[in-house]
C-alpha angles and dihedrals in degrees: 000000000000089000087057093046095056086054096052083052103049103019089233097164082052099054090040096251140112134206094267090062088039095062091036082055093041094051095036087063100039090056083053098052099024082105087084093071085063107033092045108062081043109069093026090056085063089063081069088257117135117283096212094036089052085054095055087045098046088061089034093059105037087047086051093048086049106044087051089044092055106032097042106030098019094223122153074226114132115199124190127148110317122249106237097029091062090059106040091053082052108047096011100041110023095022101032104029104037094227123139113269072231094060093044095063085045083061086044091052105047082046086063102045087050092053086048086055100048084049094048091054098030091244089140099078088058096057107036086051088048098055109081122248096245096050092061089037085061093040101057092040086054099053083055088046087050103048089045083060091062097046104057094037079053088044093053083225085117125033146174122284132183102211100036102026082231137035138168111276120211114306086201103066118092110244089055091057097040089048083060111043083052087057097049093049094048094047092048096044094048076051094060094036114249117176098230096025090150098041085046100045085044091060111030081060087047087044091049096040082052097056096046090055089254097115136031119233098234087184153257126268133006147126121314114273120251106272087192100102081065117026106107093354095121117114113228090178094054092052097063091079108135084233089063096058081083095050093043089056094049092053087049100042093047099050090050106061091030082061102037091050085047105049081049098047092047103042084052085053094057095037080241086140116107126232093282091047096250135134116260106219090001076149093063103045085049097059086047097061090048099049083047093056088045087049097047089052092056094044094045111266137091141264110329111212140166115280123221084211081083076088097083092050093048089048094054092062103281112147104160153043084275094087098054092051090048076052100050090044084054093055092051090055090051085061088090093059095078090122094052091044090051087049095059105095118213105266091055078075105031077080092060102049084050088060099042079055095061088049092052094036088054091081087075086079086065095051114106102252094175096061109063088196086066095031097045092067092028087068095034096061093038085049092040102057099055097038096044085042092226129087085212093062086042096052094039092053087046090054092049102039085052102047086039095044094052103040082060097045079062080237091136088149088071093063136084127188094255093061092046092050093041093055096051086057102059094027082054081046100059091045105036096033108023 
């Protein structure tokens, strides 16, 4: 009976698979992706918001996203708070900006119901299929930029400097040395292919700092901490601040193409894409991604997205929805490590943010070297981002540079009305607004 009910929900017999592959699939990727429950609250937790309430968030949220994702849409996608993102709403929005952690996830909010709408009334095509290549190819290469930049400021490995804005920290202290080991052992370990590389690289550097009297144990295992310092605490009011336009539009632009190159890539992975190479019910996992980044905002973290981490699930045998729901049931256990979580420093995970950077930097070998008028703006987002210290101001030079690069080039052809328009905004931005 029950056997019979969980194949009339995920359509296992269909896809070629049974429950026993599902799980091995669900628990493969969460292992992958199970570093969030620590990075997260971290660098969320510098914004000002609640260490152990961002935690909670942080599984809340990815269990919700997954749950949506495999009972509604029946992917083999997990979803949990977006690297990248995460870090961009902490030292763009909150550090760099000025603006409340509470109206942040306002920001974070009104992206995803956005995103909601453009799914509801397949807008999102049309966009996706308007932004250039290379645009995207130099976004996602300067979040990693970007994150790369964090690390190794967290790290100590990189600090400020008068005369030369950066300059190489001490080697010899400690954090710097644990950030990278860490680095080292999660880069050799995703070489050799074991499943967990990042989790394991995180807390092998806590467990070592640990023994040398560099870090406190905090614990193991207890109670989930109180969510209460961040649930509904996002301000819708604050985020309506003509500034923020520009900060709405990187959480959802970003979402956007992080989910829609996910849910491809993967589906690719896992053969899921029909005769003509499109995404069955592309219009369901969309709209999955959007209500869990609703949902994230409401309960205190920022922007939930699809994680190509889903990979190592799919290629462990995961076909259906299944394995997202074996995911989401995995995140609510880990509900009871908040002490473990509250014992990783920061540069355990300033390894892991190191790594996550040469993943996202690897698009630049895509990008269209041979042509200036592509590689002009490719190089001038994924600078941007690090050295302006904000996705938003990456992704607003990269618009212009392109729309500007080729009208002088005399290359109209290259551009669409959404690009052109898109480009007088920011470029009106950065005049009239500063």
């Amino acid at each position: 009976m029950l056997k019979r009910l969980i194949d009339n929900q995920f359509k296992l017999v269909e896809h070629h698979t049974d429950v026993k592959t599902e799980v091995i699939a669900g628990i493969t990727t969460f292992l992958t992706m199970a570093y969030i429950i620590f990075v997260n609250p971290s660098i969320l937790s510098e914004a000002g918001m609640d260490y152990g309430a961002v935690f909670v968030a942080t599984c809340l949220a990815a269990a919700v996203g997954c749950l949506i994702m495999g009972l509604w849409a029946n992917y083999p996608i997990a979803q949990a708070p977006g690297m990248g993102l995460n870090a961009f709403f902490t030292y763009g929005v909150v550090l760099g900006m000025g603006y409340t952690w509470e109206a942040a996830l306002g920001a974070v909010f009104f992206s995803g119901f956005i995103f909601f709408l453009l799914s509801v009334f397949k807008i999102r095509e049309w966009i996706i299929n308007s932004i250039p290549l290379s645009l995207r190819l130099g976004i996602a290469a300067g979040i990693g930029l970007f994150l790369a930049m964090i690390a190794l400021k967290n790290a100590g490995i990189v600090v400020a400097n008068e005369a030369t804005f950066v300059a190489l920290g001490d080697l010899s202290q400690p954090p710097a040395l644990y950030a990278l080991l860490g680095f080292f052992v999660i880069t050799a370990l995703a070489y050799l292919k074991v499943t967990g590389a990042v989790m394991i690289g995180i807390l092998g550097v806590t467990l070592l700092a640990m023994l040398f009297g560099h870090n406190e144990f905090g614990g193991f295992m207890s109670m989930p901490p109180s969510i209460a310092p961040t649930l509904m605490a996002l301000d819708l009011a604050g985020a309506f601040d003509v500034a923020m336009l520009s900060v709405i539009f990187a959480f959802l632009f970003v979402d956007l193409f992080d989910t829609s190159g996910t849910l491809v890539g993967v589906a690719q992975k896992g053969k899921l894409l029909d005769k003509d190479g499109k995404l069955p019910r592309i219009g369901r996992a969309m709209m999955a991604d959007s209500g869990a980044s609703m949902a994230g905002a409401v309960l205190g973290t920022s922007t939930t997205t699809s994680y190509i981490e889903s990979t190592a699930g799919i290629a462990s045998g995961g076909r259906t929805g299944l394995t997202a729901v074996v995911v989401a049931v995995l995140f609510l256990i880990s509900l009871f490590f908040a002490p473990l979580a509250g014992s990783i420093p920061a540069y355990a995970t300033a390894g892991a943010l190191l790594y996550v950077a040469v993943l996202m930097a690897g698009s630049l070998a895509h990008a269209n070297w041979d042509d200036p008028t592509d590689a002009a703006p490719v190089l001038i987002a994924a600078l941007a981002m690090p050295l302006t210290f904000s996705i938003a101001e990456g992704i607003a030079l990269g618009f212009i540079s392109y729309a500007a690069i080729k009208a002088l080039s005399g290359r109209f052809k290259d551009l669409n009305p959404a690009v052109i328009v898109l480009a007088l905004l920011f470029a009106g931005k950065f005049l009239f607004l500063g």
